[in-house]
N, C-alpha and C positions, 0 to 999 in steps of 0.2 A: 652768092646768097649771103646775104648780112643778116644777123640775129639781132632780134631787138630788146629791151627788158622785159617786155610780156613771155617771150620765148623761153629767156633765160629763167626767170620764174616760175613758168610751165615744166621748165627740166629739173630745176629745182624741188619742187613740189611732187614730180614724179618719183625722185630719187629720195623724198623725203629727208629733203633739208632745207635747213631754214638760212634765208641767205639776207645779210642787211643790203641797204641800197647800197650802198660802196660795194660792197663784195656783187654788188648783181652786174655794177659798171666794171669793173675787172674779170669777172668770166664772159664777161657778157665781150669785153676786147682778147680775152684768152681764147674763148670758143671760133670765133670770126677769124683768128689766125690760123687757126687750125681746120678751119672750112678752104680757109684760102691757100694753105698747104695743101690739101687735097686736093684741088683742082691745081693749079700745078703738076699735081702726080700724073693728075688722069692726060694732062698733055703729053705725055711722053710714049712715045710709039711703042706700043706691045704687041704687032698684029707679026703670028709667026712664030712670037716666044713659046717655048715649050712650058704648060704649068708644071711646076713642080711640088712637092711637100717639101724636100730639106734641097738642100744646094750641095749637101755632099752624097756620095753612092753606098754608103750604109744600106744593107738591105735585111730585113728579119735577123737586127742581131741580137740574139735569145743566146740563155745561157739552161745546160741540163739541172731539172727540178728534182735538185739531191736532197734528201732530207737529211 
């Protein structure tokens, strides 16, 4: 999926900002690499991985509510 300057000015305008043409032709190759990183990602076999929240085994670590 390639972004094109309508796009880019569609996100822009969503996020309410004003972007000149130069700066639309720079996010507009900024966002497309970072599309294209993503897909990339999704190539990589995750079928079987366990989901996690954090990567370490911390579990409820609370501390007693002393005043």
């Amino acid at each position: 999926m390639n972004l094109g300057p309508k796009e880019v000015r569609h996100v822009a305008k969503l996020s309410a900002i004003e972007v000149s043409d130069a700066e639309v032709e720079k996010y507009m190759s900024d966002l497309n690499s970072i599309l294209e990183y993503i897909d990339r990602l999704s190539e990589i076999p995750t079928r079987g991985v366990v989901p996690t929240f954090h990567v370490h085994g911390v579990v409820n670590a609370f501390r007693d509510d002393i005043i």
